[in-house]
C-alpha positions in Angstrom: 18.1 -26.6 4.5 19.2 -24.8 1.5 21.9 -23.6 -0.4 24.6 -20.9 1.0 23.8 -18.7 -2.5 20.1 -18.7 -1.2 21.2 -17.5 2.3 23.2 -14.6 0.8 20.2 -13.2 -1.4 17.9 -13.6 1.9 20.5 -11.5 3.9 21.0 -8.9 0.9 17.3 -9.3 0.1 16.3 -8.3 3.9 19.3 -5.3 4.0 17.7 -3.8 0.6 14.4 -3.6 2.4 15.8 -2.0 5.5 17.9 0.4 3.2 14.8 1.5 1.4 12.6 1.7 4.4 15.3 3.9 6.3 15.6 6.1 3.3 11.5 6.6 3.1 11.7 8.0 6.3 13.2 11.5 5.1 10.4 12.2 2.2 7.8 13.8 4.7 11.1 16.2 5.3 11.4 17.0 1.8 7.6 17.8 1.3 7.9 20.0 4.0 10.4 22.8 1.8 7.9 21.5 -1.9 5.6 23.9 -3.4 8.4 27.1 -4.1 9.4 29.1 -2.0 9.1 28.5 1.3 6.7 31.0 3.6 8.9 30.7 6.6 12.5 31.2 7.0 14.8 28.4 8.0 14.3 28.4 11.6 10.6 28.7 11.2 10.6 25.4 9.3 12.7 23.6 12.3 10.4 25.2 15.0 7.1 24.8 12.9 7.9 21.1 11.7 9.8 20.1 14.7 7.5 16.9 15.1 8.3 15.6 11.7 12.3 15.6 12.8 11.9 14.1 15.5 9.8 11.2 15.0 12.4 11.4 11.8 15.2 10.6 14.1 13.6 8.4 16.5 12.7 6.2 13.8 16.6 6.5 12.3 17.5 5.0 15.5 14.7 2.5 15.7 15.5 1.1 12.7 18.9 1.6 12.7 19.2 -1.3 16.0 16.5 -3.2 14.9 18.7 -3.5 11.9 22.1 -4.1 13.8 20.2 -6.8 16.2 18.8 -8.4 12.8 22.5 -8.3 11.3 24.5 -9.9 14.3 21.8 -12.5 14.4 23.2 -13.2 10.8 26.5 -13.9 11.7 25.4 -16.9 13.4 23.1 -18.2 10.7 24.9 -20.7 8.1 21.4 -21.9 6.8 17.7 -21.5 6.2 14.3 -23.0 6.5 11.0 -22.5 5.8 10.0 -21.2 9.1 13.5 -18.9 9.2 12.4 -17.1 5.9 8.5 -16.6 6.7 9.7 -15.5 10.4 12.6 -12.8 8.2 9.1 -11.7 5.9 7.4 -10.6 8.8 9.9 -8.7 10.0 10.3 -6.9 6.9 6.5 -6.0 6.8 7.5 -4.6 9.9 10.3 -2.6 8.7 8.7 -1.3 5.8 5.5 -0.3 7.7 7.8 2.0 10.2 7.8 4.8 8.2 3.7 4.9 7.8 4.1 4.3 11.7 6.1 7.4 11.8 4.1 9.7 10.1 1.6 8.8 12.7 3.6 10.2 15.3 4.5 13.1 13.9 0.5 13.5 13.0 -1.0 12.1 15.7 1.5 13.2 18.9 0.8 11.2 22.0 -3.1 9.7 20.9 -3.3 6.4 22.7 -3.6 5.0 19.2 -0.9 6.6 17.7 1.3 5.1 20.7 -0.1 1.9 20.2 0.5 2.0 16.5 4.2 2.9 16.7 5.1 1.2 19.6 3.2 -1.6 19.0 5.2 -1.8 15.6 8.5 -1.9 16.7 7.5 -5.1 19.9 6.0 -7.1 16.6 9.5 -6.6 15.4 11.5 -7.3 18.0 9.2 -10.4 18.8 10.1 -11.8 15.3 13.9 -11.1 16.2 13.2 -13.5 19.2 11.8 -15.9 17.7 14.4 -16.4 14.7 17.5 -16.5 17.5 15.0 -18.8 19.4 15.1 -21.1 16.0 18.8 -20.5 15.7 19.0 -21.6 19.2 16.8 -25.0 18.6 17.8 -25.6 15.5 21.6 -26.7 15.4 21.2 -27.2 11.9 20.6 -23.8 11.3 23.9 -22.3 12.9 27.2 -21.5 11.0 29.5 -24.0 11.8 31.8 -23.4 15.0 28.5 -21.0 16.6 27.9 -23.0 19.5 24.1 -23.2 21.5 25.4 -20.4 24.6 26.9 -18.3 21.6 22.6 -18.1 19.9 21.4 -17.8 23.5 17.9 -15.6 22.9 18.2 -14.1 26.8 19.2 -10.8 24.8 16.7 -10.4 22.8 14.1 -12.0 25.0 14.8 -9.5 27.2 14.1 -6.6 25.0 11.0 -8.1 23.6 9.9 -8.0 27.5 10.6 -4.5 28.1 8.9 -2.9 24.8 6.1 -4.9 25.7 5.9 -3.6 29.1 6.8 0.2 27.7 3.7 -0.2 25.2 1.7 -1.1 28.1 2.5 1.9 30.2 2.7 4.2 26.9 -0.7 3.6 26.0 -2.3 3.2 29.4 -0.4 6.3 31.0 -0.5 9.2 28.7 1.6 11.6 30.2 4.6 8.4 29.5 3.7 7.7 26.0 6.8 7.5 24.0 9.3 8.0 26.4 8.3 4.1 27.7 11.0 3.4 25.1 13.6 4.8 27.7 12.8 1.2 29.2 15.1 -0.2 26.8 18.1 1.2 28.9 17.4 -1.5 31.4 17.8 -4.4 28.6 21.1 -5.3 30.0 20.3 -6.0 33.7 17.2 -8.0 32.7 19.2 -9.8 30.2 21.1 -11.3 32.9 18.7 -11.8 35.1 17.1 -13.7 32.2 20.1 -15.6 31.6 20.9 -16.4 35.1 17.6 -17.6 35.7 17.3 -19.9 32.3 20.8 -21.6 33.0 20.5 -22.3 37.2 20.7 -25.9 37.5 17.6 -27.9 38.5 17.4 -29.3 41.6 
């Protein structure tokens, strides 16, 4: 375990990288209007480029919850270990390699690769978000003082790594589903508690 200064610049360390990695995102946006003047009007650029803004915002929002998930996990944490700080590194490689991920979408479309490449991206991490609430759940030592075990319960995010792992199976094996496997996510809740209800039936 180590020091609450060194917790705070792993937590600020970890937003930074997010906060950098979100902003990248918009640069293949701004090349589209470089070079002069523009040979299209306004509309043409939306109509023309309209694969560039949308994998634009699907990775906003991609980010944007992996980020949220990654930040309530936080609240919970009151300390740090080895493991918890390689487990956080990983998941920043996989932050910062969502917007190469991106590009491939809005390059690639719907190629089984470029589906496995994107989608494959965001399971690795929201796998590493299950494992660190799994070490915050196995690890009392790691927890903020008062965050009881059922309060670091992984069920949620167990749950979610289940389902992207299911959507980049259909994505890549169906390819008329592709990227819209992600609407899979909407069922997170009802497999949460299933999960949970499950995990906590008494033995016997």
């Amino acid at each position: 375990m180590h020091s609450d200064r060194g917790l705070d610049r792993l937590l600020t360390f970890v937003d930074a990288v997010v906060a950098i990695a979100i902003t990248l995102l918009v640069l293949p946006l701004v090349e589209v209007l470089a070079g002069g003047r523009p040979e299209r009007d306004l509309v043409g650029v939306f109509a023309h480029d309209a694969a560039e803004f949308g994998a634009f915002l699907l990775s906003f929002a991609v980010i944007a919850r992996l980020w949220w998930e990654h930040h309530r996990l936080g609240e919970q944490v009151g300390a740090y270990d080895g493991a918890f700080v390689l487990v956080n590194l990983v998941w920043m490689l996989t932050i910062v390699f969502l917007p190469f991920a991106t590009q491939v979408v809005a390059t690639y479309g719907r190629a089984r690769l470029a589906v496995a490449t994107y989608v494959g991206t965001i399971v690795v991490s929201q796998a590493c978000l299950s494992v660190l609430t799994l070490l915050l759940w196995r690890r009392p030592g790691l927890r903020r003082v008062g965050i009881e075990a059922r309060q670091a319960a992984p069920w949620a995010a167990l749950a979610t790594t289940a389902l992207l792992v299911l959507a980049l199976v259909l994505g890549v094996a169906i390819p008329a589903v592709n990227y819209w496997a992600l609407l899979l996510l909407f069922l997170s809740g009802p497999v949460e508690r299933l999960i949970r209800q499950r995990a906590e039936r008494p033995v016997g």
